[in-house]
MINUMAR-708194 format. One record per residue (C-alpha): x negated, y negated, z; residue number from 1; residue in one letter. Coordinates in steps of 0.05 Angstrom, whole numbers, padded with zeros to 5 digits. Each point is the difference from the previous one (the first is absolute). Example, Ala and Ser with C-alpha at 12.3 -4.5 7.8 and 13.67 -1.06 7.14 Angstrom:
REM residues 2
LUMNU       X       Y       Z  seq  type
LUMNU  -00246   00090   00156    1     A
LUMNU  -00027  -00069  -00013    2     S
REM end
This chain:
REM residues 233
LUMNU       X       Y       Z  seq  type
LUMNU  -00525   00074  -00082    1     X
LUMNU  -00054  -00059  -00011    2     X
LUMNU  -00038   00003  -00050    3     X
LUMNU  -00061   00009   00048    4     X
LUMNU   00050   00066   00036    5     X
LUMNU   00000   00024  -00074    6     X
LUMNU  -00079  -00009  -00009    7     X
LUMNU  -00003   00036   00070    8     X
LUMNU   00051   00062  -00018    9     X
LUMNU  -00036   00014  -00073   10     X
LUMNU  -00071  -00002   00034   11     X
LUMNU   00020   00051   00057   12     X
LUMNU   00032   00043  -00057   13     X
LUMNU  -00071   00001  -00037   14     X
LUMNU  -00019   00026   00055   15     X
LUMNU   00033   00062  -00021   16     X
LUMNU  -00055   00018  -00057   17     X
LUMNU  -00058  -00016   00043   18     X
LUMNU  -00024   00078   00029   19     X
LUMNU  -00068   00002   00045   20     X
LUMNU  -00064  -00005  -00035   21     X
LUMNU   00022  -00039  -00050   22     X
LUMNU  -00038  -00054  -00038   23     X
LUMNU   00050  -00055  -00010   24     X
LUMNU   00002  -00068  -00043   25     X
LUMNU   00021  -00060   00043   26     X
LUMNU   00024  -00060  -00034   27     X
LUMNU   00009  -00065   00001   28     X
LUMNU   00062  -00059   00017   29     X
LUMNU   00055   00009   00056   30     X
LUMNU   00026   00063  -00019   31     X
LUMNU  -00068   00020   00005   32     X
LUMNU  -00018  -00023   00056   33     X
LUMNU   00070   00032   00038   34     X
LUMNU  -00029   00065  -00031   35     X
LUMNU  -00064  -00010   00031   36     X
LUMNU   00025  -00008   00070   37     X
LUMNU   00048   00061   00000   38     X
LUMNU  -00062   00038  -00019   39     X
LUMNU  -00037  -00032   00059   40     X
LUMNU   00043   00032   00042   41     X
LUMNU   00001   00062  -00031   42     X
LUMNU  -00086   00002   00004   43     X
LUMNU   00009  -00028   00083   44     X
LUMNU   00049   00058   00005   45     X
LUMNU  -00058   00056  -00024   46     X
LUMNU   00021  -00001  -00075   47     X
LUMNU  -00077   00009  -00037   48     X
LUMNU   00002  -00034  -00068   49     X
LUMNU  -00064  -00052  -00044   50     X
LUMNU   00027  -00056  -00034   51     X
LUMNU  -00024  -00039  -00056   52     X
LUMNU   00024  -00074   00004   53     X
LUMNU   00013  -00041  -00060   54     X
LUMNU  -00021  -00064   00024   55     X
LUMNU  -00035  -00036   00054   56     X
LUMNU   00064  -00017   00039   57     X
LUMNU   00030   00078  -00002   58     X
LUMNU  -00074   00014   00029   59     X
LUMNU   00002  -00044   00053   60     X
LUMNU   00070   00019   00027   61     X
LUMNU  -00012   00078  -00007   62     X
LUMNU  -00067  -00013   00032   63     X
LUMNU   00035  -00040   00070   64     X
LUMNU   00042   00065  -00001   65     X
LUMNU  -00042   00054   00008   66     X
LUMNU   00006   00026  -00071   67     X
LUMNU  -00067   00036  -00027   68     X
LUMNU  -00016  -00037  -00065   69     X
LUMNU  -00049   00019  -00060   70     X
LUMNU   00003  -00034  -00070   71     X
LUMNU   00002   00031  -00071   72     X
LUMNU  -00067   00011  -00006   73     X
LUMNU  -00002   00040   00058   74     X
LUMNU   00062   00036  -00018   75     X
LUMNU   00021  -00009  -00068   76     X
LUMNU   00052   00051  -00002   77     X
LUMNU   00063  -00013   00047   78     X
LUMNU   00064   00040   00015   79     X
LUMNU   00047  -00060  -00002   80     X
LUMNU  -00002  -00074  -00002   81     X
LUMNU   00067  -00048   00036   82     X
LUMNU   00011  -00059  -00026   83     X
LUMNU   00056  -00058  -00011   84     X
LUMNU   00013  -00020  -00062   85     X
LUMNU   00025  -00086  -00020   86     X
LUMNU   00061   00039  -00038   87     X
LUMNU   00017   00078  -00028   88     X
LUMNU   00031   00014  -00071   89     X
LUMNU   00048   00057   00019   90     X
LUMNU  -00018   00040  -00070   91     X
LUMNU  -00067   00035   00005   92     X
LUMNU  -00022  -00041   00061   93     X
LUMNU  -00029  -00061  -00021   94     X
LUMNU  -00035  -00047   00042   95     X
LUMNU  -00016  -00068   00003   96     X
LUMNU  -00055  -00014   00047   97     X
LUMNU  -00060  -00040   00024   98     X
LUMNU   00046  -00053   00043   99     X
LUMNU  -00049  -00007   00045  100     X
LUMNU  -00056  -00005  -00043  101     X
LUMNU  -00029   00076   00001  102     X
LUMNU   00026   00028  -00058  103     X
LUMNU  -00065   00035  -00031  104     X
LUMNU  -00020   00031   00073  105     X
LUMNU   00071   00030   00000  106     X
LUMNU  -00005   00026  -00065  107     X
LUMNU  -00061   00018   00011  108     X
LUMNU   00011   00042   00064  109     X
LUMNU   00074   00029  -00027  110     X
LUMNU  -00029   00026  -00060  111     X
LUMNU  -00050   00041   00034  112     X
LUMNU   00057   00030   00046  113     X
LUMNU   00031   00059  -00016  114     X
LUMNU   00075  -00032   00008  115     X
LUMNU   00013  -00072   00012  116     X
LUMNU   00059  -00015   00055  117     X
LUMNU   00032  -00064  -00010  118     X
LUMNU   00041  -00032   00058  119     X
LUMNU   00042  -00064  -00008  120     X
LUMNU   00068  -00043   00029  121     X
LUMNU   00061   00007  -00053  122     X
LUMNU  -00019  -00059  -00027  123     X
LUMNU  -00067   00026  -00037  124     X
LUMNU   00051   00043  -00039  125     X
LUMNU   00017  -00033  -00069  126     X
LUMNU   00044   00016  -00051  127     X
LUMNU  -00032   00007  -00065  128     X
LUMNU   00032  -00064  -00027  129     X
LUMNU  -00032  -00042   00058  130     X
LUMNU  -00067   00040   00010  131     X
LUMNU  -00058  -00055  -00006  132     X
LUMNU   00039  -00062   00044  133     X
LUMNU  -00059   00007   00033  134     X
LUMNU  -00071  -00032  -00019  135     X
LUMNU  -00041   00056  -00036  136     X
LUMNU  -00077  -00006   00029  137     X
LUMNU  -00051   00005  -00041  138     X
LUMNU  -00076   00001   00025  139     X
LUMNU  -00051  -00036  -00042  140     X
LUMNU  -00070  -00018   00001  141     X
LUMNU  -00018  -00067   00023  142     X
LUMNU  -00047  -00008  -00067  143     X
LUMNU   00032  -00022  -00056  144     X
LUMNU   00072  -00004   00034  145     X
LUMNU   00034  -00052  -00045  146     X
LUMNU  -00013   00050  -00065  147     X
LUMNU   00023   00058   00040  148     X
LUMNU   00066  -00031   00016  149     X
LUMNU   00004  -00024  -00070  150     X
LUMNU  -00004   00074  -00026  151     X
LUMNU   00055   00013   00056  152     X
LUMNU   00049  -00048  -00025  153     X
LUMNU  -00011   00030  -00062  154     X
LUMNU   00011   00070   00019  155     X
LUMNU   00060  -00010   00034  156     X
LUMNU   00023  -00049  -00052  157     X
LUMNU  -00013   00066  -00059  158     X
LUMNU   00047   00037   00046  159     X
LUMNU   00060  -00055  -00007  160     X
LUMNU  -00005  -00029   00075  161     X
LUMNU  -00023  -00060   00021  162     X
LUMNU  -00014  -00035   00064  163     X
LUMNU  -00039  -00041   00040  164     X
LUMNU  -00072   00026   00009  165     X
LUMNU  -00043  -00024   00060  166     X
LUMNU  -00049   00006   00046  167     X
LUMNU   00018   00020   00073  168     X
LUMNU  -00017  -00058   00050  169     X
LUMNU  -00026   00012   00073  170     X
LUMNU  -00004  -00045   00052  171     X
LUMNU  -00075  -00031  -00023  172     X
LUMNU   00016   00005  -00076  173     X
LUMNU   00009   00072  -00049  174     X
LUMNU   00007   00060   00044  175     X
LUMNU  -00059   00046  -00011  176     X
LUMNU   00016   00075   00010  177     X
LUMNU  -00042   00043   00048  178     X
LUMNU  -00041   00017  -00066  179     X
LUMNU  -00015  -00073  -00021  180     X
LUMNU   00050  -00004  -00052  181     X
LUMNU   00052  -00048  -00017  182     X
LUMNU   00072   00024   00006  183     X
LUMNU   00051  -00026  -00057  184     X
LUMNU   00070   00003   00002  185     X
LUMNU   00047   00001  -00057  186     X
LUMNU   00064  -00023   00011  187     X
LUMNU   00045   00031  -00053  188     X
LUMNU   00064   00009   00034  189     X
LUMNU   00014   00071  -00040  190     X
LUMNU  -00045   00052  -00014  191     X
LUMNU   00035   00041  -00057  192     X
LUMNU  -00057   00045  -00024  193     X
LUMNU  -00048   00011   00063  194     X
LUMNU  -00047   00055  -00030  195     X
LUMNU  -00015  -00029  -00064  196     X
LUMNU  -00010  -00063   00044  197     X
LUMNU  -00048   00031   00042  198     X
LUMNU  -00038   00034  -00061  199     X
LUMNU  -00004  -00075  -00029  200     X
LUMNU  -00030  -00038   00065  201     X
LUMNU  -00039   00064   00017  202     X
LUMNU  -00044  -00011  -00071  203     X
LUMNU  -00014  -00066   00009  204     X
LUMNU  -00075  -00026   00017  205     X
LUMNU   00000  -00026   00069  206     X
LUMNU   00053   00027   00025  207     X
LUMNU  -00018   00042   00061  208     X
LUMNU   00067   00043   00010  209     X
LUMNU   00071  -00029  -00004  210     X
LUMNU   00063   00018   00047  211     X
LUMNU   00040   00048  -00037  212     X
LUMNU  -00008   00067   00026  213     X
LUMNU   00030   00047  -00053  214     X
LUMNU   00004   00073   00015  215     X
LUMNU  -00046  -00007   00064  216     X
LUMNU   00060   00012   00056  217     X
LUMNU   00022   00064   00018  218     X
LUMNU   00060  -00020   00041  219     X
LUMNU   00036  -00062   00023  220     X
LUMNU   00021  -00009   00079  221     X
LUMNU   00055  -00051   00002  222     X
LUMNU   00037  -00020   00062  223     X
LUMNU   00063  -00046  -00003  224     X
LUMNU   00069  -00008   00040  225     X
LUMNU   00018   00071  -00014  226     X
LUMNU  -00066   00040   00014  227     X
LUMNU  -00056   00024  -00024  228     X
LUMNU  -00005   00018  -00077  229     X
LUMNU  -00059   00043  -00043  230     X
LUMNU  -00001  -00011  -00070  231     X
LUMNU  -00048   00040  -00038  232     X
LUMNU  -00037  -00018  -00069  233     X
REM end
């Protein structure tokens, strides 16, 4: 399969934990979005479900499909949430997310689910030895930015990583998330100690919510060559 057939195949197995009447999490990225569309299907078929988005863009496509929509102030207590994730850590579930810039949304909306479904290609699955290859997003607040990322450097630094830290460009300059905040990634090649790194950027002034989601997912969905996989924290 391509990696998009994998996307496809985990997305119409998430389908599996989505029962009528259910309030579900939609989030955010191309897995996301493959999720979103199955589920479009299911609603034009008669399937009756609300969905809470998790950013503008997940809005916007649910909303050209038909879905019914609220937000989390509306309903602030959901059934499930289905998500991608940038990469998994196989032991406890361990994401790395915010790839597309909507990491506090997502962790938002997942933590106020009852179970979290993650769906990914075999490629978001790491071993614990190369968990972290990819950039770990950080959101910030636009004030005071340079001394936030100083005190970032400096937690991860405590921790005995290092790595480039910087702030995400976008076509006109730094990307600014649906929330008005800066997103930072922190290119450290190897995370080796992902909770006490998330306790350590999660304490820091400024920082809005970082992209380690520790103990949040309920179950992984992974497609590769072979089939369809669940993995369970």
């Amino acid at each position: 399969m391509s990696p998009k057939e994998m996307k496809m195949a985990a997305a119409e197995a998430a389908l599996e934990h989505i029962e009528a009447g259910m309030k579900v999490g939609l989030g955010t990225g191309s897995t996301a979005n493959c999720f979103i569309d199955a589920l479009g299907r299911k609603v034009a078929g008669g399937l009756k479900v609300l969905c809470v988005p998790t950013s503008v863009a997940s809005q916007e496509r649910a909303a050209a499909l038909g879905i019914p929509l609220a937000t989390l102030e509306e309903e602030p207590r959901l059934d499930v949430t289905v998500d991608g994730a940038d990469e998994i850590h196989p032991q406890g579930l361990v994401l790395i997310k915010g790839g597309g810039g909507a990491l506090t949304r997502e962790k938002i909306v997942a933590s106020s689910s009852a179970k979290m479904v993650v769906i990914a290609d075999s490629s978001k699955l790491m071993r614990p030895q190369t968990f972290g290859r990819f950039p770990l997003p950080v959101e910030i607040l636009p004030f005071g930015a340079r001394a936030t990322i100083l005190k970032i450097e400096a937690a991860i630094a405590d921790l005995g990583m290092s790595g480039e830290v910087r702030i995400r460009q976008g076509e006109d300059g730094p990307l600014i998330s649906d929330n008005g905040g800066l997103i930072i990634d922190c290119h450290l090649g190897h995370i080796s100690r992902p909770t006490e790194l998330a306790g350590a950027l999660r304490v820091i002034p400024g920082v809005v919510e970082q992209g380690l989601f520790c103990g949040i997912a309920t179950l992984a969905i992974v497609a590769g060559d072979s089939g369809v996989t669940t993995l369970r924290a």
